[in-house]
Residue, then its C-alpha position, 0 to 999 in steps of 0.5 A: x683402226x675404224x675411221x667412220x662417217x658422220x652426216x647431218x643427212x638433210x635436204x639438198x641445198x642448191x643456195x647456201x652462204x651469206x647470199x642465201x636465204x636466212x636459214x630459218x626462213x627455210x621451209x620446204x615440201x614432203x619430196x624435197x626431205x624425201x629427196x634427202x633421204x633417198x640421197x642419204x641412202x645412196x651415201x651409205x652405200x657409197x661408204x659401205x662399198x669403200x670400206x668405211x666402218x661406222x657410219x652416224x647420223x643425228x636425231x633431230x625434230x621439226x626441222x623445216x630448215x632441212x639441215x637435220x632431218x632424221x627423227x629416228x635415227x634407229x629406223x633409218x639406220x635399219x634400213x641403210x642396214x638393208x642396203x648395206x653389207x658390212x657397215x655398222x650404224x649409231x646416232x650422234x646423238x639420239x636425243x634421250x631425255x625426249x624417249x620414253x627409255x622402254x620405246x627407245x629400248x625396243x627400237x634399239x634391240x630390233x634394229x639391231x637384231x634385223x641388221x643382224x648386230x650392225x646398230x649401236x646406240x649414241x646417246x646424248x642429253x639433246x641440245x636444241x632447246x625448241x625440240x625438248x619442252x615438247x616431248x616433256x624434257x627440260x633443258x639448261x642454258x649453262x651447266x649445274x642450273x636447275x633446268x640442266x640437273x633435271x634434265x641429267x637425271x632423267x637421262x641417267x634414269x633413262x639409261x638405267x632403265x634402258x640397260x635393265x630393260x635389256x639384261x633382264x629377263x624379267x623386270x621391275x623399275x621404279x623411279x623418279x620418273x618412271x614405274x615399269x610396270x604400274x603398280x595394280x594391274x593383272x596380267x590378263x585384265x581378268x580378276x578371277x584368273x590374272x595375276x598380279x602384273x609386277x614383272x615384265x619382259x622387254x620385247x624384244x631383247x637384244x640378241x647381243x650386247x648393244x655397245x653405247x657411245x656418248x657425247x663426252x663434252x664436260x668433266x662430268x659427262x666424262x666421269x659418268x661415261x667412263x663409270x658406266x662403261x660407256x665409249x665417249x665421243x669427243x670433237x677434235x677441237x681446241x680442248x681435244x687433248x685435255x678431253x681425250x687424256x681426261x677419259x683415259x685416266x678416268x676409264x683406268x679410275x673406275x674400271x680398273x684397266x688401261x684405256x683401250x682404242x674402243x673406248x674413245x672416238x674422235x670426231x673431226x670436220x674435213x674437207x679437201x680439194x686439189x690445192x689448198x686455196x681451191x678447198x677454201x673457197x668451195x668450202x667457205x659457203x658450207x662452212x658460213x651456212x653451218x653457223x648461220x644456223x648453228x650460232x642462233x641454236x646455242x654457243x658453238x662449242x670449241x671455239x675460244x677468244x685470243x685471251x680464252x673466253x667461249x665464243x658468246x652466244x650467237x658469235x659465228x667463226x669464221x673459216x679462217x677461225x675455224x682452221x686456226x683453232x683446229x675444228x676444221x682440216x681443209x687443204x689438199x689430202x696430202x695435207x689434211x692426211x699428214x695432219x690428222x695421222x700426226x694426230x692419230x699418232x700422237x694420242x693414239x687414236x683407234x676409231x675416228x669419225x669424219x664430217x666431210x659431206x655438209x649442207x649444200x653440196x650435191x650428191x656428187x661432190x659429196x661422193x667426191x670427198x667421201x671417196x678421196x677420204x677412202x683412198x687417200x686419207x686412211x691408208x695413212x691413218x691407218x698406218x699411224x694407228x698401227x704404229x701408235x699401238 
């Protein structure tokens, strides 16, 4: 079984919760986002010395709050790569629609040969609305509207794109969006000796498949991963059971062949203390400071009313809401370990990845969770893996 971290990788926050500050009113200096990264380097090889397997990040821009601070997801995780021995890196999500898919193409297939194959790449549609008009990609409020079907078909042409450009040794596209090359052009610029410019040459090409992962959140999303042999990515929230059995029946439709553990990875939040009490209430603050900024960005996904309804817009949970709907495993290892491999048991989960270091805490504490995952978590999880299969 693979069991991964996953990190928002921001600043280090010394005053999070109700009491602190409005978050977007948070506005920091060049060395405190130095200092974050510099922490989120340290975390990595943390993991990588206990043994974790995959390690993700996430791309954001512009976030001055300093809770999501990678831009470029593939040149930070190059150089973890350089501090670490065994761990593989990948994004949830790089924002896709905000590339040109022939750059991202090429930052993918360096990174992945100078880590020496320890890149894949996480893709996603973007989901903050102020990053996306300024990179020239659209952005919808509620699924199918206009503004939402542009913006899924510049992704799904970027991703056709992105994938000839690694297969082929010579290429030509051509698209709604994108002319690769532009027609009219030589290849030296010199009209006696050049020749027609109509194929090119990624440069440099992966010297090895690059696995792709997706954020799997609708039935749609979920048809295309599974059509395109992409791997999906799905929170262990409320709706986790239906998703997950939703991408293994459409994984055996368009492919021809039973689910495989490779092809799913379920994402959990967790946090553990030495009772379950005590883990409530160092957590709530992380938790509070979390949605403060998340619930003004969009809908948090996951979380339902007592008759069903999506919580609306702006519509912060609660911790307590949190744990009771099942987004969030705090309590002691024991019981947050008994939990998540009755669940890894139960619908045979082979890679799961967890959030367990949050905006706030310090390096310290971070290292705490990340360790007490590592020793007194997995083993178990592991166990329940091997019994499923």
């Amino acid at each position: 079984m693979d069991i991964g971290l996953y990190s928002w990788g921001g600043c280090l926050l010394d005053d999070v919760g109700p009491g602190g500050p409005d978050p977007y009113d948070r506005h920091y200096p060049p060395q405190r986002y130095a200092d974050g990264y510099l922490a989120l380097r340290e975390s990595a090889k943390l993991a990588d010395s206990l043994g974790y397997d995959t390690f993700w990040l996430t791309e954001h821009h512009f976030q001055r709050e300093g809770y999501q601070i990678v831009p470029n997801v593939a040149m930070v995780a190059a150089v973890l790569a350089q501090h670490t021995q065994r761990l593989t890196f990948g994004a949830f999500f790089h924002q896709t629609p905000m590339w040109h898919p022939i750059r991202l193409a090429e930052d993918l297939a360096i990174a992945s040969i100078l880590s020496g194959g320890r890149i894949v790449f996480g893709t996603g549609r973007g989901s903050v609305e102020r990053e996306m008009p300024i990179f020239g990609a659209t952005f919808g409020h509620h699924p199918g509207d206009d503004l939402d079907a542009a913006n899924r078909r510049l992704f799904e042409e970027q991703m056709r794109l992105i994938k000839l450009a690694w297969s082929s040794d010579e290429f030509s596209f051509a698209g709604e969006h994108y002319t690769v090359p532009v027609p009219g052009y030589l290849n030296t610029g010199h009209p006696e000796t050049g020749r027609p410019w109509d194929q090119v040459t990624l440069v440099p090409r992966p010297t090895e498949p690059i696995p792709i992962y997706q954020a799997a959140i609708s039935a749609t999303t979920r048809h295309y991963a599974a059509a395109e042999g992409h791997r999906a990515v799905i929170p262990l929230v409320r709706q986790f059971p239906a998703a997950w059995r939703h991408f293994g029946e459409l994984v055996e439709q368009h492919q021809g062949r039973p689910v495989s553990p490779a092809d799913r990875v379920a994402l959990v939040q967790a946090y553990v203390g030495d009772t379950r009490a005590e883990a409530i209430e160092r957590f709530r603050p992380y938790h509070d400071e979390r949605y403060r900024f998340l619930a003004a960005q969009h809908p948090i996904y996951g979380y339902t009313e007592a008759d069903g309804t999506p919580f609306a817009f702006g519509r912060a949970p609660t911790l307590e809401e949190s744990i009771d709907q099942g987004n969030f495993f705090v309590g002691t290892t024991a019981e947050v370990r008994d939990e998540l491999a009755g669940l890894v048991a139960e619908h045979g989960i082979g890679h799961l990845v967890a959030e367990i270091t949050f905006a706030g805490m310090t390096p310290a504490e971070s290292a705490e969770q990340v360790t007490a995952f590592a020793t007194e978590v997995r083993p178990a999880l592991e166990q329940a893996a091997a019994l499923a299969a």
